[in-house]
C-alpha positions in Angstrom: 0.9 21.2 58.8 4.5 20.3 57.7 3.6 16.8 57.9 0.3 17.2 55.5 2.3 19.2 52.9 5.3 16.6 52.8 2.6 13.7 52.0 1.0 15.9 49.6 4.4 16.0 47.9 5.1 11.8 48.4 1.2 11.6 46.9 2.3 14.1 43.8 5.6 12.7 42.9 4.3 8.9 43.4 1.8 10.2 40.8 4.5 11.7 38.5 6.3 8.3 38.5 3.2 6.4 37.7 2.8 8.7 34.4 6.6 8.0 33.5 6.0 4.0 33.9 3.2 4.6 31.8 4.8 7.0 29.1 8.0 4.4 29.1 5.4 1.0 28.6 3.9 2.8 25.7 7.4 3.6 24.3 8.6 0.1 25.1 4.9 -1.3 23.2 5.9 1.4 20.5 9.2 0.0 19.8 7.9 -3.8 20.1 5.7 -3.5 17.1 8.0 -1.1 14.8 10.6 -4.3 15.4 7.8 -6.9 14.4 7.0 -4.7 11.4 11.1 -4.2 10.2 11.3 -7.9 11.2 8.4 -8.9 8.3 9.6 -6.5 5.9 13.4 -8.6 6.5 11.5 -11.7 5.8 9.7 -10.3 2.9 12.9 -8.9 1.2 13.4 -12.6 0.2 10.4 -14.6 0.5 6.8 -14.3 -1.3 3.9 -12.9 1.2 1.7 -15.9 1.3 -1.3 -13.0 2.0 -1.7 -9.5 2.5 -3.7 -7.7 5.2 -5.9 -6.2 2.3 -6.5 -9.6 1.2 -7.4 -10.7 4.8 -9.7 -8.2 4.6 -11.7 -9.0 1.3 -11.7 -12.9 1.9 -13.8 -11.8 5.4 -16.1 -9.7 3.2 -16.8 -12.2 0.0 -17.3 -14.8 3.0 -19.9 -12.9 4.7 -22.4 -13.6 1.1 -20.4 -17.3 0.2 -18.4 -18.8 3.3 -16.7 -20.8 0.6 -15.6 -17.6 -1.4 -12.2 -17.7 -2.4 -9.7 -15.1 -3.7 -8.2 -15.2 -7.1 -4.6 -14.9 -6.9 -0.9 -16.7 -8.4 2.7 -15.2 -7.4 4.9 -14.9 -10.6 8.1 -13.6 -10.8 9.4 -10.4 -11.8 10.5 -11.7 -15.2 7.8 -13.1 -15.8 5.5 -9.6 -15.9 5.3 -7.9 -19.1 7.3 -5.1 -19.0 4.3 -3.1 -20.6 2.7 -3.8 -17.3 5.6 -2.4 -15.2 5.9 0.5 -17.2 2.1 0.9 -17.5 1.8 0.8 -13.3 4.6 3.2 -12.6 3.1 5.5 -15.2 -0.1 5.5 -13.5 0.7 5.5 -10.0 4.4 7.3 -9.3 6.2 8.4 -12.1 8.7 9.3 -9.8 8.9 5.9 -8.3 13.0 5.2 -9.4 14.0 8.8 -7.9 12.2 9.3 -4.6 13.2 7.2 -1.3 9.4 6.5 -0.6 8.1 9.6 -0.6 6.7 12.2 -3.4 7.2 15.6 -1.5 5.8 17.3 -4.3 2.6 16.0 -4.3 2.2 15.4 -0.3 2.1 19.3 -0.4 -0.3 19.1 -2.7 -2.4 17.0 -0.9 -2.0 18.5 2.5 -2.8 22.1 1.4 -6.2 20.7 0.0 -7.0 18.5 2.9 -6.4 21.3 5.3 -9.0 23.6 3.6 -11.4 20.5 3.0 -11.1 20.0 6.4 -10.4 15.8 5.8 -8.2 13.7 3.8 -9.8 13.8 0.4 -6.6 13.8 -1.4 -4.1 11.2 -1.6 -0.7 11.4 -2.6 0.5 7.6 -2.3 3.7 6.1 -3.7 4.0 2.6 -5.5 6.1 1.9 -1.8 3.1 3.9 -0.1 0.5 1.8 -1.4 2.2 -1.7 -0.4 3.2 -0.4 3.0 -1.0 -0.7 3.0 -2.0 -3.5 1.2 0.6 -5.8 3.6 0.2 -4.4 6.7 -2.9 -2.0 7.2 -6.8 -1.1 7.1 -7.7 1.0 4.9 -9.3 3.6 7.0 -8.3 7.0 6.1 -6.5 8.6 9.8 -3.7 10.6 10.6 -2.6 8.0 13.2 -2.3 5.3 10.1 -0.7 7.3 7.6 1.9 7.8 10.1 2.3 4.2 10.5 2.2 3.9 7.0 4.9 6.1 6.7 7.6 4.8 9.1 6.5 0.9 7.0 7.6 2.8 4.0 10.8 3.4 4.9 11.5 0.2 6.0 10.7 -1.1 2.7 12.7 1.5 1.0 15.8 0.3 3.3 15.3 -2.8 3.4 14.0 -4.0 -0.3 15.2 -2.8 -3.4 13.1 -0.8 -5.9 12.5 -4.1 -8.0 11.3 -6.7 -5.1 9.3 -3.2 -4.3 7.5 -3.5 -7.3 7.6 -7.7 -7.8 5.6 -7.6 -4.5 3.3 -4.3 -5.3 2.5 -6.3 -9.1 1.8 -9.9 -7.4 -0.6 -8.6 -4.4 -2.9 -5.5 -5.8 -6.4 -5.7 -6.4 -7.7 -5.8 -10.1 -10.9 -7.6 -9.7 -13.8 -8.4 -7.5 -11.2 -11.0 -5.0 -8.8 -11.2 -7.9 -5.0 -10.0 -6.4 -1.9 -9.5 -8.8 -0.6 -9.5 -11.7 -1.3 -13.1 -13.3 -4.8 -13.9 -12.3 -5.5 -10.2 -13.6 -4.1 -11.2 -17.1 -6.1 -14.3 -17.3 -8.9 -12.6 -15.5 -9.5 -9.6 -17.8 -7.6 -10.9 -20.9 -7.3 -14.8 -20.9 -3.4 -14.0 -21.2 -0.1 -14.6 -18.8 1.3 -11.6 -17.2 4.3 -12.2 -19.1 2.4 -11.8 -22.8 0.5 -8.8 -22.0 0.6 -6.1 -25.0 1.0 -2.3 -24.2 -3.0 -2.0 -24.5 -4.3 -4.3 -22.1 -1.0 -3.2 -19.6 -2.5 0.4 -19.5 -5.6 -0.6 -19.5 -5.1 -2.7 -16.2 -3.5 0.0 -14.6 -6.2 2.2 -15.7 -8.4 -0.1 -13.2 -5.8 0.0 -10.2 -7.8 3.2 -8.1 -10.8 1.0 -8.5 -10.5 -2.2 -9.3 -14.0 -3.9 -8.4 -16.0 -1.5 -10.9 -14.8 -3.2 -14.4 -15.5 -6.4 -15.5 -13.4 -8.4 -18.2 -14.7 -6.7 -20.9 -15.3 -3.1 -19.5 -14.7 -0.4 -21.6 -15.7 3.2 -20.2 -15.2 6.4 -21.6 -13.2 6.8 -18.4 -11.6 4.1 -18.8 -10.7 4.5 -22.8 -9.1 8.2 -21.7 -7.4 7.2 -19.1 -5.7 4.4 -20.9 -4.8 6.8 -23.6 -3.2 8.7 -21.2 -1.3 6.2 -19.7 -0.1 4.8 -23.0 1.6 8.4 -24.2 3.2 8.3 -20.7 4.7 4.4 -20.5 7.8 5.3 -22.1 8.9 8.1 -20.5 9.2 6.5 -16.9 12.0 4.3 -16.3 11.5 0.8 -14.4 13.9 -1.8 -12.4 
């Protein structure tokens, strides 16, 4: 009897090590890809992305209707970006984007307490940082399990980028067009202008279009859209920019 009982316990605690090998090889595949994410965000800090998993993703889709689709899209610098446009953006998407490390707590509760009684994200409350943590890295399904991963990408960016190559890179790799990406091919898609010469109009007007950018057309002008710019316009010069 003693014997059976002592290899029930060698069975049990061979068991128990098994589950601690495997807690400790997802920890160690954990750790692995939080490095290669901080490592890219490094890189990033100084060098232009080249492409953006968001972009990935659209050139797959226009490619499944035209295998010779291409997207529409030309880095520019940071000085050369209206500042109507920077103001414009910030207005539109995080008015708090100079004063917050990442995160707007505010309106996180916000979104949370209306989640939680819809029963499934139907609010967002994404920062400028938020938002580019997305567009470089992630899919744009709508879990708990990615906004956490969002998340911990945000505040790498936030340590390791300042608040300007933040926005250089959110301006040069959003969508603002069916496969058009950033700033430039924007100006000359919607206005037949550079980034740099865009007035305070067509600047809120283009971040107007930024929550969905595939539904206007150069040209558009919705009621939605017309309020909205309005809006955006009254707000431009209250919000401070790098």
């Amino acid at each position: 009897m003693r014997s059976k009982t002592q290899g029930t316990r060698r069975k049990g605690q061979r068991f128990i090590r098994w589950i601690g090998y495997g807690v400790l090889l997802v920890l160690a595949a954990f750790v692995l890809v939080q490095l290669w994410f901080a490592a890219q965000v490094w890189y990033w800090a100084g060098n232009n992305p080249q492409s953006t998993a968001f972009m990935r993703a659209r050139i797959a889709v226009l490619r499944e209707d035209d295998p010779r689709a291409r997207l529409t899209h030309r880095w520019v610098a940071y000085r050369r970006i209206s500042v109507h446009l920077k103001r414009a953006v910030v207005a539109a998407e995080d008015a708090k984007f100079m004063s917050h490390s990442g995160f707007d707590w505010d309106q996180i509760r916000k979104a949370v307490k209306r989640n939680v009684r819809e029963g499934e994200i139907v609010r967002g409350a994404s920062t400028i940082t938020q938002q580019l943590a997305k567009n470089l890295f992630l899919s744009g399904e709508r879990t708990w399990w990615r906004k956490g991963q969002e998340a911990l990408i945000t505040i790498m960016l936030e340590t390791l980028m300042s608040k300007r190559r933040i926005l250089e890179i959110y301006l040069n790799v959003i969508e603002w067009g069916d496969g058009v990406f950033g700033a430039e091919a924007a100006a000359r898609h919607h206005f037949g202008e550079s980034a740099a010469r865009l007035d305070p109009e067509q600047a809120a007007r283009l971040a107007a279009m930024v929550p969905s950018p595939r539904r206007y057309l150069p040209g558009s002008y919705t009621p939605y859209l017309a309020r909205r710019t309005a809006v955006i316009l009254a707000r431009m010069n209250a919000v401070r920019v790098p």
